[in-house]
N, CA, C and O of each residue as an XYZ file, in Angstrom:
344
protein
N     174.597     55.656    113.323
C     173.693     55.381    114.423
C     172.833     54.176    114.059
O     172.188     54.028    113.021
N     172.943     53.268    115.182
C     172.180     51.923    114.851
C     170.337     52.658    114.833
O     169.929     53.706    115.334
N     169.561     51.554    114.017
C     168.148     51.840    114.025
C     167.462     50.865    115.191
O     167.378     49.667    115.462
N     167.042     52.108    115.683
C     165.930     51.764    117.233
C     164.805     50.494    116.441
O     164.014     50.466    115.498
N     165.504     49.224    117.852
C     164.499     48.146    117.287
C     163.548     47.796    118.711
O     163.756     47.798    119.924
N     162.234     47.459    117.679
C     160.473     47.998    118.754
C     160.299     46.414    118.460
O     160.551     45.830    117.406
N     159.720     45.788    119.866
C     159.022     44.697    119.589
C     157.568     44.652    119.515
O     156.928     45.493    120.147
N     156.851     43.592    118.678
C     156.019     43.979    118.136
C     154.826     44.265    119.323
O     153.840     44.892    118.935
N     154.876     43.738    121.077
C     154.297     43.544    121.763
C     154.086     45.577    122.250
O     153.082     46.273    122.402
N     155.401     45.845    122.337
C     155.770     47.264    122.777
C     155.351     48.237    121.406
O     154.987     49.403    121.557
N     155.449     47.640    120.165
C     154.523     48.468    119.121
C     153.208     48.828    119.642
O     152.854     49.971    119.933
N     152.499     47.744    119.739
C     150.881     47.888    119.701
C     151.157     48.716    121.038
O     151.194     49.928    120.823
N     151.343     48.375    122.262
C     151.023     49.136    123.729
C     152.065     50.572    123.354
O     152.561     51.067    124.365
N     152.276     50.972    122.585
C     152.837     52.632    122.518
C     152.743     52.461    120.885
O     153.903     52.279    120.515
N     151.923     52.442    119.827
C     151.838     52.960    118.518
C     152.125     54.589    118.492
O     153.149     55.015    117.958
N     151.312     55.329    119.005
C     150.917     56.558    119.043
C     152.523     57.079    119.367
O     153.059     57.684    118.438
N     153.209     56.914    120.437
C     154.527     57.257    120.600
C     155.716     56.767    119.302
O     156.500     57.592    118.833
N     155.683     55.429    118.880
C     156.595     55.545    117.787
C     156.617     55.919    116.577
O     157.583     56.260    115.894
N     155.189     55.829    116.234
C     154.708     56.976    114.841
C     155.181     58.133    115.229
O     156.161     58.449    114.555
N     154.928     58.812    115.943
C     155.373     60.031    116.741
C     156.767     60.340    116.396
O     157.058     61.493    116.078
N     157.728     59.337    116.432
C     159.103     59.074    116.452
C     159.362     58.700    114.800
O     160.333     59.322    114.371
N     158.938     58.131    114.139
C     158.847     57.762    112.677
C     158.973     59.633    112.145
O     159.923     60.188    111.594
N     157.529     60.267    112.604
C     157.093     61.233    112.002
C     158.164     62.414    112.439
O     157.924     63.617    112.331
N     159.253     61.912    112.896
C     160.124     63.073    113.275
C     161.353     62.703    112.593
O     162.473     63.195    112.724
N     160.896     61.596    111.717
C     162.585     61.544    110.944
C     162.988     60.024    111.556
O     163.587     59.388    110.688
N     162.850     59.381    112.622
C     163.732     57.867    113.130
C     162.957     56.987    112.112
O     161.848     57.169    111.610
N     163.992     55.829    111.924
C     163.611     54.925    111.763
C     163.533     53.656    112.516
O     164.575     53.304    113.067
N     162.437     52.867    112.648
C     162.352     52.032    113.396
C     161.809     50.405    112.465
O     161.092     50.185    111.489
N     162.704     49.455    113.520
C     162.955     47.868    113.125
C     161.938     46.905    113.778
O     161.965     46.443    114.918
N     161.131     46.731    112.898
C     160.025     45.844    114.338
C     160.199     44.612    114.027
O     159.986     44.095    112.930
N     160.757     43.906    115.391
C     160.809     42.542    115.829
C     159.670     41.781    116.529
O     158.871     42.161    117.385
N     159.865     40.301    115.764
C     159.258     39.549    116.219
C     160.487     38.115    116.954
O     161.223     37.308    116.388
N     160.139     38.426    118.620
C     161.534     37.577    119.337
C     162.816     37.598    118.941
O     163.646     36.689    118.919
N     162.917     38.997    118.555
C     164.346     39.321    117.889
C     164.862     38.766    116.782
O     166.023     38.367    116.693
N     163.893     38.713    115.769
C     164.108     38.544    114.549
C     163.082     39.695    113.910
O     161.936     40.054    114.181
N     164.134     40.110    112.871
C     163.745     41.324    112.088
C     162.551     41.223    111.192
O     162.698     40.594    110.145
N     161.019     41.927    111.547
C     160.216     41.342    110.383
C     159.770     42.888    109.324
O     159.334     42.911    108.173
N     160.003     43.730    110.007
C     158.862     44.895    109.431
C     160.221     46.330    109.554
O     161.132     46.199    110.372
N     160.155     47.417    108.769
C     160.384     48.338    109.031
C     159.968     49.457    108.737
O     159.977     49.601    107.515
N     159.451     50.695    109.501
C     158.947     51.588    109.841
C     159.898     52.889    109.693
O     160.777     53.302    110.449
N     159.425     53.393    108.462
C     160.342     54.863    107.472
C     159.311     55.862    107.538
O     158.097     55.670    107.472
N     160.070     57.210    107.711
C     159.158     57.908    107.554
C     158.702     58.675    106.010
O     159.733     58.932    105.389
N     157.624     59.039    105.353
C     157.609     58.992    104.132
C     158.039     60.171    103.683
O     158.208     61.167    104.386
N     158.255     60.077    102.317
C     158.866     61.472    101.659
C     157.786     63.062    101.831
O     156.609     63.009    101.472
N     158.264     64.109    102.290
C     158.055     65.411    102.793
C     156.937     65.768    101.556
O     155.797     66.160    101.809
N     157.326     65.616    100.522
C     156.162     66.242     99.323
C     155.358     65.022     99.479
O     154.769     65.164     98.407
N     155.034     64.318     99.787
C     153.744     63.002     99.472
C     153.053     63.231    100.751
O     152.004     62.590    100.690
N     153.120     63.704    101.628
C     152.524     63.962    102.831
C     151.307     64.867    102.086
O     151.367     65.809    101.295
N     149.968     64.015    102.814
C     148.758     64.614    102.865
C     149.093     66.148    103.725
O     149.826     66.358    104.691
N     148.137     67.167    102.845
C     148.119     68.456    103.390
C     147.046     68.944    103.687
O     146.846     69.889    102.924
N     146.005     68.785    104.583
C     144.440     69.356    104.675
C     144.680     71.134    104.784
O     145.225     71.992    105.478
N     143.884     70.960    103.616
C     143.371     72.387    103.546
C     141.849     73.101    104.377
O     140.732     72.582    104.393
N     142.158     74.077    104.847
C     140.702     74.646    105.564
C     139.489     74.497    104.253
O     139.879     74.716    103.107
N     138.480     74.236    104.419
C     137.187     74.346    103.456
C     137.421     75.582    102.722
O     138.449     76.138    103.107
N     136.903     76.100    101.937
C     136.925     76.839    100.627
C     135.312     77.988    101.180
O     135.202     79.214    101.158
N     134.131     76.722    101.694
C     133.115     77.192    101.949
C     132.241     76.575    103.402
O     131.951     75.381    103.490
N     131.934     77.455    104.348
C     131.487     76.803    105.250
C     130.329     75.975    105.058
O     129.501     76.134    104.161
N     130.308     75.011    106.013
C     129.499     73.818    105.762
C     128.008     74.170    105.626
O     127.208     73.538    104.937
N     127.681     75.473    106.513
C     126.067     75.876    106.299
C     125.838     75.892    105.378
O     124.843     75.373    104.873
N     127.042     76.754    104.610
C     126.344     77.220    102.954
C     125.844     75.938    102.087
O     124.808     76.159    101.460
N     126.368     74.708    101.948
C     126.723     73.592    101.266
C     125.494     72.739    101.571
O     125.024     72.048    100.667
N     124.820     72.744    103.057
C     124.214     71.836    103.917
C     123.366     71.350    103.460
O     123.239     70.132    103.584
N     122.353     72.179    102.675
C     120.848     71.768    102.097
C     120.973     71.458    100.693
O     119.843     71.416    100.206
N     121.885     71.218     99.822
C     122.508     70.809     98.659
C     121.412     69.982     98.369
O     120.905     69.453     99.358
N     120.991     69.770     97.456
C     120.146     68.488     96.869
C     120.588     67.876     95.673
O     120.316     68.558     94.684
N     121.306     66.590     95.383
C     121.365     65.993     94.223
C     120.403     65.451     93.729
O     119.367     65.270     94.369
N     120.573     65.058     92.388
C     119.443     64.441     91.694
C     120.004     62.739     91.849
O     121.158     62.338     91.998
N     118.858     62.037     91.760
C     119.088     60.564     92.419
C     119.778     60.151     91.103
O     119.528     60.826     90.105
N     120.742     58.960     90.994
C     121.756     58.207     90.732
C     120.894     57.304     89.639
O     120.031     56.481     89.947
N     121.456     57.750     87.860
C     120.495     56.856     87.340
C     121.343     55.216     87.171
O     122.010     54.949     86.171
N     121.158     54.259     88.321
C     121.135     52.815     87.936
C     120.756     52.106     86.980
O     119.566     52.173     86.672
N     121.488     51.382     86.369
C     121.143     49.989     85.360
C     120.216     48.863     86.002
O     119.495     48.042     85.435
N     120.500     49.114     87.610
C     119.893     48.053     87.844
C     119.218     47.997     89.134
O     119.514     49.076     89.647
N     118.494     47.370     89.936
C     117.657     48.069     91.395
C     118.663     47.488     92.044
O     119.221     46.546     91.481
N     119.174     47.964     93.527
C     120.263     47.989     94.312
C     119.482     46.767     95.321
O     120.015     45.722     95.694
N     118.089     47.221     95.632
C     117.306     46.351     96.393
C     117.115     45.097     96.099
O     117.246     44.065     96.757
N     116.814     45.296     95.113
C     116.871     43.513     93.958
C     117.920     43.208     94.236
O     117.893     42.181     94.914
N     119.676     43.870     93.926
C     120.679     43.035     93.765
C     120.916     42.403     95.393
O     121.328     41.267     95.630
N     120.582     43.335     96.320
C     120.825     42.896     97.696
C     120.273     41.598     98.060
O     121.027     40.708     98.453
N     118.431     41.339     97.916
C     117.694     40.001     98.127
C     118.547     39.143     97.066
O     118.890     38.061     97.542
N     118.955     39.355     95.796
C     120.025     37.961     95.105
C     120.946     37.620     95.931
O     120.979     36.456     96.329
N     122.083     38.750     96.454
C     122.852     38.387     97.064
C     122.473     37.353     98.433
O     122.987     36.332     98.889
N     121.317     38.189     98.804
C     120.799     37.105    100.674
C     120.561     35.813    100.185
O     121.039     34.831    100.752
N     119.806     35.723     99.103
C     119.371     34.682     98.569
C     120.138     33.409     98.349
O     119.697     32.271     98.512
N     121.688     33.847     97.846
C     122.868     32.665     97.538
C     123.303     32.519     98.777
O     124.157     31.635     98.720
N     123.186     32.918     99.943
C     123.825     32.397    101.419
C     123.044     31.713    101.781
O     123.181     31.136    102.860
C-alpha cells in the first residue's frame, strides 16, 4: 500500500485529523508542490507517554511551603545587567 501523501497547506488546515491518522498506525508523506520534504511515523507503542491519575489529591498538596532557593547570585541584579547590555 502506497503512503498517503498530505500537502503541507492541507497539513496545517486538518493537523488534528492526520495526527489522528499517524496515531492509528498510517504513515504519512508531507509535500511541498509535490516534492517530498517531511515524513510523519507513528512512534514506537512502549515510548508513548502514559499519564498516570495523581497519587494525591491536589487539596492535600496545595498549601505546601518550600524553603526559598539558596542562589549564588541575586536574580534581580542579573536581570538589570542583562537590560542594561540592550
Amino acid at each position: 500500500m502506497a503512503m498517503k501523501q498530505v500537502g503541507v497547506a492541507e497539513l496545517k488546515n486538518n493537523l488534528s485529523r492526520h495526527l489522528r491518522l499517524v496515531e492509528a498506525g498510517e504513515a504519512i508523506e508531507v509535500t511541498d508542490h509535490d516534492r517530498p520534504i517531511a515524513r510523519l511515523i507513528p512512534i514506537e507503542s512502549k515510548s508513548r507517554l502514559v499519564l498516570k491519575p495523581a497519587q494525591k489529591p491536589f487539596s492535600e498538596i496545595r498549601h505546601r511551603v518550600y524553603p526559598p532557593i539558596d542562589l549564588r547570585f541575586d536574580p534581580v541584579e542579573l536581570l538589570l545587567e542583562d537590560r542594561r547590555k540592550r
